[in-house]
N, C-alpha and C positions, 0 to 999 in steps of 0.2 A: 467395596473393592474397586484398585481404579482400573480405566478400561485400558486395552494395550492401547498405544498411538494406530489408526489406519496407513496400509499404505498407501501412497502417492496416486495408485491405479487401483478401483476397485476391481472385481475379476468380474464382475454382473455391472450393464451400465446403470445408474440409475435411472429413475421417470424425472424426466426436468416437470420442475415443479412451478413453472413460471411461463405456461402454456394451459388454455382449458381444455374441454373436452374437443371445443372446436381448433385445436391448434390453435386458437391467438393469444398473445400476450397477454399476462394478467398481474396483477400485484398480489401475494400471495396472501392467505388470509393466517395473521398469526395475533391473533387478540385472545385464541384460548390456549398456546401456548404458556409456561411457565417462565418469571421471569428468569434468570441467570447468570453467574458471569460471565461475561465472557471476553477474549482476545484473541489477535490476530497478528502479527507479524511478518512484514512485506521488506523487500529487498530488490535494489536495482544499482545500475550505475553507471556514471557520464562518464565515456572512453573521449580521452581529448590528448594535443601533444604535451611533452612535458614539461615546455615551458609554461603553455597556461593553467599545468596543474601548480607549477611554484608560484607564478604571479596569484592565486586565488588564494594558495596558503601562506603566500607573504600578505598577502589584504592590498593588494597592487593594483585593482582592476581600477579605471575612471568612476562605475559604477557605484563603489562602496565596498560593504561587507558583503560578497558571496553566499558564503555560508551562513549567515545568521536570515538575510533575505530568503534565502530556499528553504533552511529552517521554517519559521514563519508561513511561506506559502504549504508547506505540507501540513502546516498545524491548522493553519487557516480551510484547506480543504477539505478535512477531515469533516469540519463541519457543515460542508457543503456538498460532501456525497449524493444526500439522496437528490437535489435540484441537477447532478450531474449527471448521474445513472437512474433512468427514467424507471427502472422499477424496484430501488431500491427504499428499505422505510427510512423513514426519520428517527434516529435512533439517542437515546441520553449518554450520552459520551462520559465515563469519567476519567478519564485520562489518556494522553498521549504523550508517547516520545518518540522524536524524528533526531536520530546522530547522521550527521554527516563526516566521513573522513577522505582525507586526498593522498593519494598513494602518487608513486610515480608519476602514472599517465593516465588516472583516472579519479572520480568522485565515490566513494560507495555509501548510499544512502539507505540506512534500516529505518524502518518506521514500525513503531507496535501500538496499537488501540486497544483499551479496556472501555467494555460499559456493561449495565447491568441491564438488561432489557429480555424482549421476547425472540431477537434474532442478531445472528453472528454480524462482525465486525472484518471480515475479511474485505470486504469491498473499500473502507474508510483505509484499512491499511496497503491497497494497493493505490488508491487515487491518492494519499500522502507522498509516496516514494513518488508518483508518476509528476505528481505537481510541483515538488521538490525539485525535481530532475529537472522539470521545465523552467525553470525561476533559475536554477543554476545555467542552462541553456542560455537563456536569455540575458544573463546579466555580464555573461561572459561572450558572446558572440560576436562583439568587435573586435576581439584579438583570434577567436578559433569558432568559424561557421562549421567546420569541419566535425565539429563533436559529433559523437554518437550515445541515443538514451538506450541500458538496454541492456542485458533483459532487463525484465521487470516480473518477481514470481512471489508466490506464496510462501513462507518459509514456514508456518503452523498456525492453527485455529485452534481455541481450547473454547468449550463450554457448550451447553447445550446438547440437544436431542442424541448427537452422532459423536458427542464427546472430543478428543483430540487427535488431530492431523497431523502429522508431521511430514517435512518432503524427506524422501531416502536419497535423492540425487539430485543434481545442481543443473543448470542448464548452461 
């Protein structure tokens, strides 16, 4: 039977699981965990004016390709989570997809990772969206310093111990 989706706040906090008994940081012990599938789905996006959101989607910048660059760095970080986020594992990735689309006066970039491992993939799909976002930052900043990255949240988690997340509300 599947489990409902949790919501967004549990009502009990839980024990952070990434502290010992002495309070300090620790990397969590998951080798007797079961493997699983699992994924995650992260969402953010670069507010900019709306001519530089046309010059990006016309492929107008001095830079190159926008979008296919940020692309890439989100694919590219995925795989570099755990060297990013000091306690997170090295995980077997098997697949990602990072869309980016430009609206009026912004970028909106989803990223979802799948892998089959002992521990979730939420962290690999928020450093995608966030590295995404930076790559798109950067590659456009000589026509708009002005941009803003942001938010940047969880949109659902599937697989393993706690089963599936979903957000109920948007930020």
């Amino acid at each position: 039977m599947p489990r409902k989706p949790r919501p967004s706040a549990p009502a009990v906090a839980p024990q952070l699981t990434h502290l010992d008994a002495r309070g300090q940081a620790r990397m969590v012990e998951v080798g007797a965990k079961p493997e699983t599938q699992r994924s995650a789905t992260a969402r953010g996006e670069v507010r900019m004016a709306p001519a530089t959101a046309r010059l990006i989607g016309a492929g107008k910048l001095p830079k190159g390709d926008v979008l296919a660059v940020a692309r890439l760095a989100g694919l590219q970080a995925v795989k570099h989570t755990h060297t990013l986020i000091p306690l997170c594992h090295p995980l077997r990735i098997s697949g990602v997809d990072v869309d980016i689309t430009i609206g009026r006066d912004r970028a909106r970039i989803v990223a979802t990772v799948r892998a089959f491992d002992r521990t979730g993939v939420e962290m690999e799909a928020l450093t995608a969206v966030t590295v995404a976002a930076l790559a798109l930052y950067d590659m456009a900043k000589a026509v708009d310093r002005g941009m803003v990255i942001g938010p940047v949240e969880l949109v659902e988690k599937r697989g393993g111990r706690s089963g599936t997340w979903l957000r109920t509300r948007t930020t």
